[in-house]
C-alpha positions in Angstrom: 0.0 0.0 0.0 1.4 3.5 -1.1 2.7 5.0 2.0 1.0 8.5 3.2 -1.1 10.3 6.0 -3.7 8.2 6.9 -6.5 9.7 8.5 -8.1 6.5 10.6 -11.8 6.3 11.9 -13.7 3.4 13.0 -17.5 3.0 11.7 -20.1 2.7 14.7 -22.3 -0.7 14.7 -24.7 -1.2 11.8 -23.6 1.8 10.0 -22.5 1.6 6.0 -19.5 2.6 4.8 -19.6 5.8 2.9 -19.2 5.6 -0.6 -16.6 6.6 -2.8 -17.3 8.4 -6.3 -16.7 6.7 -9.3 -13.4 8.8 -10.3 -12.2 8.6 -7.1 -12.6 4.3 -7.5 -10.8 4.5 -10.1 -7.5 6.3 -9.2 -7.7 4.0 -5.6 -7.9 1.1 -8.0 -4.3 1.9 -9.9 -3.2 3.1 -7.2 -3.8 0.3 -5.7 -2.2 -1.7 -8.0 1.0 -0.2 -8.4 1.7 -0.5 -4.4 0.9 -4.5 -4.9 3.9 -4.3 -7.6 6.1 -2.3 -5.9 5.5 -4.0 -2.8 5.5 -7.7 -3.7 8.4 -10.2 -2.8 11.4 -10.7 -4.4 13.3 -13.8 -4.4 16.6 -13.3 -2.5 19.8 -13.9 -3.9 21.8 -17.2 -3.2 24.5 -15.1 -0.8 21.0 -13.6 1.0 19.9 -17.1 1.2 23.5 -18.9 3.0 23.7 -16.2 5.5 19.7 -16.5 6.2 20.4 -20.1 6.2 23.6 -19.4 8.8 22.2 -17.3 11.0 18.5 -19.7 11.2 20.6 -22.9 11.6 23.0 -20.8 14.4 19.5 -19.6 15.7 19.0 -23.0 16.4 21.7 -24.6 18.0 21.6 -21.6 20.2 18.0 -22.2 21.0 18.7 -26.0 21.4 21.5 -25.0 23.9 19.8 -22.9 26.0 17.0 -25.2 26.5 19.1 -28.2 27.2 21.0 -25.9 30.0 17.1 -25.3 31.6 16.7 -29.0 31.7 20.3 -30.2 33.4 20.2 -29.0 36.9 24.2 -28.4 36.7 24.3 -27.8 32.8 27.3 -25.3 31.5 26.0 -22.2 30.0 25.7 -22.0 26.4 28.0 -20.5 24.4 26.9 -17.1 22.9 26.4 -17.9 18.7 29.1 -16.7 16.7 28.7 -13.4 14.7 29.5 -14.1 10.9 32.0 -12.5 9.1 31.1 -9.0 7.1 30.0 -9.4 3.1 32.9 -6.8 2.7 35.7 -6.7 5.1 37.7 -9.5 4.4 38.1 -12.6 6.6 38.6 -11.9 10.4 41.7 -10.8 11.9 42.2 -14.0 13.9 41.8 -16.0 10.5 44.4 -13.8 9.2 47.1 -14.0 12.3 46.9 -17.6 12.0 44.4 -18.1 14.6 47.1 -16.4 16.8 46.3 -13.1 19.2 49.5 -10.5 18.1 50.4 -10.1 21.4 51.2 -14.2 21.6 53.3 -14.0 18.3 55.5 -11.1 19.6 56.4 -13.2 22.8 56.9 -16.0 20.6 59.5 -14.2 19.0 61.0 -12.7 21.9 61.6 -16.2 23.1 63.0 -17.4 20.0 65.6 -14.1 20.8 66.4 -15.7 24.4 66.9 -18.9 23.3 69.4 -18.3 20.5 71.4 -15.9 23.3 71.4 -18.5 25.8 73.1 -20.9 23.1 75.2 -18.5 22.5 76.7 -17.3 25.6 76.7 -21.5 26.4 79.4 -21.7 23.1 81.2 -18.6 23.6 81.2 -16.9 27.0 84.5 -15.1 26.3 82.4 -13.4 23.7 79.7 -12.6 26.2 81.4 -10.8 27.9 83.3 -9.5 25.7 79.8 -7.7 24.1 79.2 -6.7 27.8 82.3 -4.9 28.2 82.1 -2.9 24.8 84.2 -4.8 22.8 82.2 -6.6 20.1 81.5 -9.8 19.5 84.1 -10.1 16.4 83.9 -12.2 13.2 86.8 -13.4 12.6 87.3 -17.3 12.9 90.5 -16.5 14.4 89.5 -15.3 17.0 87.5 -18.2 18.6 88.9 -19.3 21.9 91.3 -21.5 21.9 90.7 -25.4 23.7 93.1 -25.5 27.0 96.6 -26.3 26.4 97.4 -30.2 27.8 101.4 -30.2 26.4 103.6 -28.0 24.7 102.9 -27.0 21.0 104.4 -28.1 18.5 104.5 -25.1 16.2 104.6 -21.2 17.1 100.9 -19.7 16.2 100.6 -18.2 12.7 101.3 -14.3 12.0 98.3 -12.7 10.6 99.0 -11.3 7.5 97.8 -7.6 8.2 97.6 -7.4 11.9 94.9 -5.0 13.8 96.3 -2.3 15.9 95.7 -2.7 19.7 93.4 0.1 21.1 91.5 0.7 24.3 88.5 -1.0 23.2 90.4 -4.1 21.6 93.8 -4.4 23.3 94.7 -7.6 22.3 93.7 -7.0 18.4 96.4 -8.3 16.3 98.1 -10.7 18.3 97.3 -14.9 19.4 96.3 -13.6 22.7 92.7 -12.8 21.4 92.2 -16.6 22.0 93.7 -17.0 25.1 91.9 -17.4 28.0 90.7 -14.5 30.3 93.4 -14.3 33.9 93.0 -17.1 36.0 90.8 -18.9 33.3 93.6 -20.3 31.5 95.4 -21.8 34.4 93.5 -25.6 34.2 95.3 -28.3 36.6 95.5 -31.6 35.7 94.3 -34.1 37.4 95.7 -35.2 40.8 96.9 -38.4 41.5 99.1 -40.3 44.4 102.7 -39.4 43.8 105.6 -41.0 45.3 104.6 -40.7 49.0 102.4 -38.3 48.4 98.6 -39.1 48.4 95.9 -37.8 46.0 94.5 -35.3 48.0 97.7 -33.9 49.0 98.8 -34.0 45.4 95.8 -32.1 44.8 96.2 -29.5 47.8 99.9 -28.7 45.9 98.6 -28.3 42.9 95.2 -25.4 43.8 98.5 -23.8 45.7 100.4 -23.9 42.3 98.0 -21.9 41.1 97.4 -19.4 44.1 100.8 -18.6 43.4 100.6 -18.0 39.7 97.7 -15.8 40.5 99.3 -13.7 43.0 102.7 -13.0 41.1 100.9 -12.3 38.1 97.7 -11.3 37.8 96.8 -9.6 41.0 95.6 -6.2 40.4 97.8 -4.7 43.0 101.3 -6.5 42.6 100.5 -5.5 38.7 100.8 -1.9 39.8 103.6 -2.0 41.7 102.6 -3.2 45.4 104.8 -6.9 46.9 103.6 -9.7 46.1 103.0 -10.9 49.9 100.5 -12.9 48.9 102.9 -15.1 46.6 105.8 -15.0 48.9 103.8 -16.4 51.8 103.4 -19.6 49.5 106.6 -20.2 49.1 108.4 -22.5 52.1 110.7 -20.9 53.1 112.5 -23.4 55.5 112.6 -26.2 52.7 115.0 -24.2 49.9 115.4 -20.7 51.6 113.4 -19.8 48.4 111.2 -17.0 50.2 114.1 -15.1 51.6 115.8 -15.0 47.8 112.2 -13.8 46.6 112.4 -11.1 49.0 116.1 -9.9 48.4 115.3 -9.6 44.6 112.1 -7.3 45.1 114.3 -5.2 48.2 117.7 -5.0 45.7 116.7 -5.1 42.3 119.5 -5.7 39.9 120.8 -7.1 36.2 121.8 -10.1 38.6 118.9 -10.2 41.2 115.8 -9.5 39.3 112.5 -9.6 40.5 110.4 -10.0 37.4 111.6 -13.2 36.6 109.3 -14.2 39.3 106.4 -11.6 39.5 105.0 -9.2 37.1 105.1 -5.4 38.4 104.7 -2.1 36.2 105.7 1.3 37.8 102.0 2.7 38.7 103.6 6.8 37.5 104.2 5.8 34.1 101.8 2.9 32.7 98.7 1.0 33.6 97.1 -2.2 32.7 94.4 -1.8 29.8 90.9 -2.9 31.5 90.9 -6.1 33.5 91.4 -8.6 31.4 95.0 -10.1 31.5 95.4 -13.4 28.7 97.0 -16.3 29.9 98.4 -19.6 28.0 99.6 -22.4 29.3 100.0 -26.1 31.3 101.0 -27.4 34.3 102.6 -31.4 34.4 102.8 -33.5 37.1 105.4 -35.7 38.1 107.8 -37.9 40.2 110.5 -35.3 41.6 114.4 -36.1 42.4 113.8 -36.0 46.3 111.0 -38.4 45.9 108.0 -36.2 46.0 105.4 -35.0 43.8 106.9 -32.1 41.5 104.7 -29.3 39.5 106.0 -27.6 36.7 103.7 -24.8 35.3 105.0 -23.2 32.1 102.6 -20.1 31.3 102.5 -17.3 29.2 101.2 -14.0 30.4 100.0 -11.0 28.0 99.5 -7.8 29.6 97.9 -4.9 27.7 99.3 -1.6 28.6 98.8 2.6 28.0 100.6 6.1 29.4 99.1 7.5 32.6 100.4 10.7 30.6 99.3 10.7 27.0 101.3 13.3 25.0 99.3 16.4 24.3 97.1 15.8 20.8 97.8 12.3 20.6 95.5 9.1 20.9 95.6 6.8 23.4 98.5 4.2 22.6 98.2 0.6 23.3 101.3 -1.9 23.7 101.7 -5.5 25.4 104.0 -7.0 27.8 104.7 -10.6 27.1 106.1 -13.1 29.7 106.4 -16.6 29.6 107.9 -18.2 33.3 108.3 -21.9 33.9 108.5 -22.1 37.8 109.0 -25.9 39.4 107.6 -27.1 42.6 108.2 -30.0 44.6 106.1 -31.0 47.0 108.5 -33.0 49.6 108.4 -35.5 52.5 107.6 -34.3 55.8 109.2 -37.2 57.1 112.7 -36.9 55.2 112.7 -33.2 54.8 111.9 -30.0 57.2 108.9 -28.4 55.7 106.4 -25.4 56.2 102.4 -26.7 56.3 100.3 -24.6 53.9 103.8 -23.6 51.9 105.2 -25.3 48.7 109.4 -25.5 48.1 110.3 -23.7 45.3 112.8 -25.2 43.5 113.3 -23.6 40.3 112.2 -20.6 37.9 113.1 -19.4 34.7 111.3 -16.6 32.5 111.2 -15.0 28.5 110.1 -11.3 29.3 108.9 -9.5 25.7 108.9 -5.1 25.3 110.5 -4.1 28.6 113.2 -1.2 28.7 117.3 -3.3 28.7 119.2 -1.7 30.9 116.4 -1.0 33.4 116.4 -3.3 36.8 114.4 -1.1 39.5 112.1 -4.2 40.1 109.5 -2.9 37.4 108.6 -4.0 33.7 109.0 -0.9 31.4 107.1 -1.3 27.9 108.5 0.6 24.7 106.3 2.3 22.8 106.0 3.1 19.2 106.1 6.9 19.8 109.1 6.1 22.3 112.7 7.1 20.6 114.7 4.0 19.4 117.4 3.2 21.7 120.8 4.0 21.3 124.5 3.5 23.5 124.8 7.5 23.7 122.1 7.1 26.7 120.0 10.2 27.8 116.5 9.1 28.9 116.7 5.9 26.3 117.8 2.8 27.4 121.3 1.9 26.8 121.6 -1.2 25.6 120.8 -1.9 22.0 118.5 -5.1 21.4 121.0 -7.4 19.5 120.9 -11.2 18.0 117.3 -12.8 15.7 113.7 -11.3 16.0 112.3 -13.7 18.8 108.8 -14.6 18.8 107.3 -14.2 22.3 103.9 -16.4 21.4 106.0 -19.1 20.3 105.6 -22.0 23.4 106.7 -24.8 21.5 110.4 -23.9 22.1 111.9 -24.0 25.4 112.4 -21.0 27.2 116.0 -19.0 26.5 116.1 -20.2 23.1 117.6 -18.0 20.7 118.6 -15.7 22.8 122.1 -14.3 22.2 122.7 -12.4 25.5 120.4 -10.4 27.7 118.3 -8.0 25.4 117.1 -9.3 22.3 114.5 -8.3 19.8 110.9 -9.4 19.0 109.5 -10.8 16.2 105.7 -9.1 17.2 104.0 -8.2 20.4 
């Protein structure tokens, strides 16, 4: 019927309808014929139909749900139907994240993140921390940490063929000490065993003491900056070789003859310091029978220390150099029975030393690195050192030799640092 104002009125009982004239029957007949078409049915179309279809069947199942839930006394509630998708936005988000919320993925991939990292740090901790520190992680192959040393070498480690120049950030660039191990890191015992009259444990006792030495003659902090090394000379007996008291004359009266650093590492705190923290060691330690019938410990080591000026010269960058020195110190751990010994000391019996870029000529009881800026050295004296290095380049990295070998006299040169 054709939409318009509609003026209603209800006839009273037993009354006719007023009638219409015949013009005015006509019109309200094509009128009323037009409305019928315009307002008739149409058949919807086949999408109209499956989402009428949907939504009855969902309809339904809903309706089928909720009475089954009045009917169980402890029935679940229902599940509210789910809204179809819109004709013209696509498929829903969820369908297009996989079924996945966003937030889920994200901590997915964080966790991927932590996983890698924790491999990572599991196969290279020395690159940990070297990322930590500020140093990078590195690239190179070559620079991979190298597996402990069980024996000497049998070949001196390869020279790169453009080698990096040591700086703050990377003192060690440039030289095989990038994969040596970090201080007391590198120095790995072997394992202890009954020796002579010795028993395991003891044998084991001698051989953490080893290493409490080689820690505080060359790597503590303090004795690297010049302070005694009481710590060191409290392990040595000194009733069984009179050791300790030689230790101690060397350190009060340093000379050519009677030097200290072929025993502890010390740099004179006014004119260098020790780059960072980390100092590179390299080495092994063998166990034995000795010749008085004990156990005897021999640790050959190599120690790298990365050095810089206090004073830098006006304008200039930050120069970065390395002190190499390779000792071979020999233990024996005796007999209380046959010999007089001190409990909680070892007997030193031997030591021996290489010591690469210290100043010849030099013996006040401290190591004196050469610089690149430095002058070269010459006989006439002044402020340079006055003995001229003399006799082959020797490599200081190169373990697989026996210490002293090569050298010509008492100040030779190096091959590298």
């Amino acid at each position: 019927m054709r939409a318009g104002t509609l003026t209603s009125r209800s006839a009273a009982p037993g009354e006719e309808p007023p009638s219409l004239p015949d013009d005015l029957w006509e019109q309200f007949n094509r009128d009323t014929e037009a409305d019928i078409r315009a307002s008739a049915p149409k058949e919807p179309s086949a999408r109209a139909r499956m989402v009428t279809e949907r939504l009855r069947l969902e309809d339904e199942a809903a309706a089928k749900a909720a009475k089954a839930a009045k009917r169980s006394k402890f029935g679940r509630k229902p599940k509210a139907p789910a809204l179809p998708d819109g004709w013209r936005t696509g498929p829903a988000w969820r369908e297009m994240e996989g079924g996945k919320p966003r937030g889920r993925k994200i901590l997915g991939l964080l966790g991927v993140v932590v996983a890698v990292a924790l491999v990572l740090a599991a196969l290279n901790p020395q690159g940990v921390r070297s990322v930590l520190a500020g140093h990078g992680w590195g690239t190179s192959a070559s620079s991979a940490p190298l597996p402990p040393e069980t024996a000497a070498p049998t070949a001196a480690p390869s020279f790169a063929a453009t080698p990096d120049t040591p700086t703050l950030h990377r003192p060690f660039a440039g030289s095989p000490a990038e994969q040596y191990a970090d201080g007391a890191d590198g120095i790995v015992l072997p394992a202890a065993r009954a020796v002579g009259t010795r028993s395991k444990a003891e044998v084991a006792k001698a051989l953490r003491m080893t290493k409490d030495f080689l820690v505080a003659s060359n790597l503590d902090p303090s004795v690297l900056a010049g302070a005694t090394p009481q710590k060191a000379l409290d392990l040595i007996d000194p009733t069984a070789t009179g050791m300790r008291e030689v230790a101690r004359t060397y350190l009060a009266h340093p000379s050519d003859r009677h030097d200290p650093l072929t025993l502890f590492s010390r740099f004179d705190p006014r004119q260098v310091r020790v780059v960072g923290s980390v100092v590179k060691v390299r080495g092994h330690m063998t166990l034995s029978k000795g010749r008085y019938g004990g156990a005897r410990i021999v640790a050959d080591y190599t120690f790298v220390y990365p050095l810089t000026r206090v004073r830098q010269q006006e304008n200039a960058a930050a120069e970065v150099v390395r002190t190499i020195a390779r000792r071979k110190v020999t233990f024996e751990l005796l007999d209380p029975q046959r010999y007089r010994v001190t409990r909680g000391t070892l007997p030193l019996i031997t030591w021996e030393s290489d010591l690469g870029n210290t100043a010849c000529g030099i013996n006040d009881g401290f190591f004196h690195p050469q610089f690149n800026t430095d002058p070269e050295p010459s006989p006439s004296g002044s402020a340079t050192p006055s003995v001229v290095p003399s006799g082959p380049a020797i490599d200081p990295y190169d373990r697989s030799k026996p210490i002293g070998t090569g050298r010509s006299g008492t100040c030779g040169s190096l091959s590298r640092t």
